[in-house]
C-alpha positions as CSV (number, residue, x, y, z in Angstrom):
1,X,58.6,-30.6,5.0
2,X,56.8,-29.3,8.3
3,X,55.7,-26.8,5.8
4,X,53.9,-28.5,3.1
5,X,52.4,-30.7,6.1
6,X,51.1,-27.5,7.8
7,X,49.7,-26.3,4.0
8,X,47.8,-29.2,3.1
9,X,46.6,-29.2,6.0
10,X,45.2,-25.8,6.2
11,X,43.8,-26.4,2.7
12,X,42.3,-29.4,3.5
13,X,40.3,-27.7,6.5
14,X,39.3,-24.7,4.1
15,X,37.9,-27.5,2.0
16,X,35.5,-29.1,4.9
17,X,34.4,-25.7,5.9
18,X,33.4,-25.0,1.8
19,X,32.0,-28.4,2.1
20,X,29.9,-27.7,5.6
21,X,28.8,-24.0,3.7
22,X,27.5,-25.3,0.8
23,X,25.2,-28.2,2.9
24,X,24.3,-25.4,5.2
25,X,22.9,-22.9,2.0
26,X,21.4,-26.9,0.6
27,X,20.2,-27.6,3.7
28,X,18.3,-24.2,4.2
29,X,17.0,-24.1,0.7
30,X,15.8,-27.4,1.0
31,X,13.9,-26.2,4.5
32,X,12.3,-23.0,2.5
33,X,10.5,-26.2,0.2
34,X,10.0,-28.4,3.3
35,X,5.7,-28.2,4.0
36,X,4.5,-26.2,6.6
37,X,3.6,-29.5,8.2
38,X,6.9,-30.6,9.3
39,X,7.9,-27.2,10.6
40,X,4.7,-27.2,12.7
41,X,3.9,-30.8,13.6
42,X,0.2,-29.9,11.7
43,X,-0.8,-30.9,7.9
44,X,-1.2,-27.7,6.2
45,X,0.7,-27.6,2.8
46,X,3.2,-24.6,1.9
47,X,1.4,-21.4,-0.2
48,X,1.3,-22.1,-3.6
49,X,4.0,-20.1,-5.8
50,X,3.0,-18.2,-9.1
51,X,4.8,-18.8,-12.6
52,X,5.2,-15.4,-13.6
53,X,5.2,-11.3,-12.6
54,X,1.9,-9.9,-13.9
55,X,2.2,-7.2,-16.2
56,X,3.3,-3.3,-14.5
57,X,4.8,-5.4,-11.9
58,X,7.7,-3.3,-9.7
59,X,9.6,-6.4,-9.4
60,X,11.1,-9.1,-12.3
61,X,9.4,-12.1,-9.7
62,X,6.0,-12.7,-9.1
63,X,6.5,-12.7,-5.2
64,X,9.0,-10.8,-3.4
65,X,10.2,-10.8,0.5
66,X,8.2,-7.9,2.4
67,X,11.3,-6.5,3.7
68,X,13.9,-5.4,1.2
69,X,16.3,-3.8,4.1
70,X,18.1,-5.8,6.8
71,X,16.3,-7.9,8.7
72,X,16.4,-10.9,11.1
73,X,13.9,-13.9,11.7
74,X,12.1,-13.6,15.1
75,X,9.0,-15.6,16.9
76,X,7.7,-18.0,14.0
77,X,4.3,-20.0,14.0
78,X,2.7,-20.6,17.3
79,X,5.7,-19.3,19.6
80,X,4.1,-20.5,23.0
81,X,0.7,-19.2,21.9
82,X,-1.8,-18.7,19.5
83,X,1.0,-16.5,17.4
84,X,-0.6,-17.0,13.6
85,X,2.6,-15.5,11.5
86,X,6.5,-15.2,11.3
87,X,8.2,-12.0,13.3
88,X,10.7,-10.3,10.9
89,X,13.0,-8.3,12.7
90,X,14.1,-5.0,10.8
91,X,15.1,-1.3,12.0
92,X,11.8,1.4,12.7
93,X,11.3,2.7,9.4
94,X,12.2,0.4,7.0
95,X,10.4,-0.1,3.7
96,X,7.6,-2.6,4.0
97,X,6.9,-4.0,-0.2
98,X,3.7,-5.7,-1.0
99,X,4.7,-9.1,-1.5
100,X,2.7,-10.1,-4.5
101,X,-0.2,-9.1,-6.9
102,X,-3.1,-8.0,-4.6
103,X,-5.6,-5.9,-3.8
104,X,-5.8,-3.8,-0.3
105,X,-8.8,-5.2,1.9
106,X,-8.3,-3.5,4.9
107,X,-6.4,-1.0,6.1
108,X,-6.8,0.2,10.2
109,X,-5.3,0.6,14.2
110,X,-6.2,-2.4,16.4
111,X,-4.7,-2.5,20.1
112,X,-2.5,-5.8,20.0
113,X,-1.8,-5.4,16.2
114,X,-1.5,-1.5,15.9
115,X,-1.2,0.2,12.1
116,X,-1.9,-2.6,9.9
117,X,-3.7,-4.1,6.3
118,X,-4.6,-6.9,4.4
119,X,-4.1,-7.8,1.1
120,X,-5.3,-10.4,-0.9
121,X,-4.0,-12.2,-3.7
122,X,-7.2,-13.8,-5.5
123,X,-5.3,-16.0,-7.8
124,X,-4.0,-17.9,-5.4
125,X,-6.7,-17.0,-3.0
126,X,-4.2,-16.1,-0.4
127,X,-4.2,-12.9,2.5
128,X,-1.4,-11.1,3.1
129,X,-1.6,-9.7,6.7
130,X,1.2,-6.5,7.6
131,X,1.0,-5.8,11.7
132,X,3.2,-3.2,13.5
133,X,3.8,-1.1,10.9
134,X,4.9,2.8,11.7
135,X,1.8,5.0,11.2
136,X,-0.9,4.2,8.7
137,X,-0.1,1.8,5.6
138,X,0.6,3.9,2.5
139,X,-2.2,2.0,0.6
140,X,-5.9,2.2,0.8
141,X,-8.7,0.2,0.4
142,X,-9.4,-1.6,-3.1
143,X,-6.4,-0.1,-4.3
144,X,-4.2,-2.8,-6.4
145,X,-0.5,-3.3,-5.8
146,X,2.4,-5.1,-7.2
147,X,5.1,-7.1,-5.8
148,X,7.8,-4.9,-4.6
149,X,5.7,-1.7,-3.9
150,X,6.3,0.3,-1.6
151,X,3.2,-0.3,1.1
152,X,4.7,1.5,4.5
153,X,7.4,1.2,6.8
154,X,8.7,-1.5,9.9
155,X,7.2,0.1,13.2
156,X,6.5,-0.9,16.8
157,X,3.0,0.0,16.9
158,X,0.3,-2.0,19.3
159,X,1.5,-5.1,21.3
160,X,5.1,-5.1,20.0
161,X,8.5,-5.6,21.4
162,X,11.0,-4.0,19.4
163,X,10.6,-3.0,15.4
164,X,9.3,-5.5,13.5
165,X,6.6,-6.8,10.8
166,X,4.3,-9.2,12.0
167,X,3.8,-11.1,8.7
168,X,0.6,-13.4,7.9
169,X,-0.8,-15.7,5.2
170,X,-4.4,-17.3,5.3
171,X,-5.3,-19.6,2.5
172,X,-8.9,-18.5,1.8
173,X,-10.1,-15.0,3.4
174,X,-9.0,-13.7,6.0
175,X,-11.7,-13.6,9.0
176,X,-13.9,-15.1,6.9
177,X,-14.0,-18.6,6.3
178,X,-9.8,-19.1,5.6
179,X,-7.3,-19.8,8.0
180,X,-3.8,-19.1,9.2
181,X,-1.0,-21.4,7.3
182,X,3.0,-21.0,8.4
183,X,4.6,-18.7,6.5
184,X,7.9,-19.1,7.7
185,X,8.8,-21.4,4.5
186,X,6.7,-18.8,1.7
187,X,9.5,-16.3,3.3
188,X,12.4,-18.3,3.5
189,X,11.4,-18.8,-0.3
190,X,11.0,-15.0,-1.1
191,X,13.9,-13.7,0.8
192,X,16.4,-16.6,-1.0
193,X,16.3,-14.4,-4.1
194,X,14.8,-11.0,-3.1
């Protein structure tokens, strides 16, 4: 009798916790759709999302999560100072893939953001903004990528504390008349199915 007691009540508790798992993966997809507003206390909506890959794409999605490898979630969206993109975490040389459609607009050095480039998505009229990365970007400028291609590698190069990619999107140009949105919930999206 003890038995039986003791074995519903373990399966009863391995029920909760597959109860509590599955709200957990609801309640994080449901944050990865949440605006960028309620994350940030501001009014800026989430980047729009494409229907389809474009043709020659690398990858079956029409945006993919820049970091294929292992990788952790660091400093997000403001972080205590004027911090304009998500920190992903990943090990010093780890592939870096374009994320979407683009074309390169910049590639160079810069002291606080070291190796790092630009791309920009005209469809959606979105930049895409790698910082850190190890050495020089494998892309140049005006050259055309596809989600999933490979781009450059996870460094530690300018102001950076530990390996990571210091990831950006700006709705309009970057620099030039657009500005910085979250893009915390763009990569929750991305890495749910990357």
């Amino acid at each position: 009798m003890r038995a039986t007691v003791l074995d519903n009540h373990v399966r009863h508790a391995a029920s909760r916790r597959v109860v509590v798992i599955l709200a957990a993966a609801c309640g994080a997809l449901a944050l990865a759709a949440t605006p960028a507003a309620a994350q940030t206390g501001g009014a800026e909506p989430p980047p729009e999302q494409t229907t389809a890959p474009p043709a020659g794409s690398s990858s079956p999605y029409p945006q993919v999560f820049p970091v294929p490898g292992p990788h952790t979630y660091g400093e997000g969206w403001g972080a205590g100072r004027r911090h304009r993109g998500q920190d992903v975490f990943a090990a010093c040389g780890e592939p870096l893939v374009s994320v979407s459609w683009a074309r390169v607009i910049f590639v160079g050095k810069h002291r606080r953001a070291g190796n790092y480039m630009v791309l920009r998505f005209k469809k959606l009229k979105q930049d895409y903004a790698y910082m850190h990365l190890a050495g020089r970007p494998l892309v140049r400028v005006k050259q055309k990528v596809a989600p999933g291609q490979l781009v450059g590698y996870v460094g530690a190069s300018g102001n950076a504390r530990g390996c990571h990619l210091h990831f950006e999107i700006w709705v309009g140009r970057w620099y030039r008349g657009g500005r910085a949105v979250n893009p915390l919930p763009a990569l929750q999206y991305w890495d749910s199915y990357s």
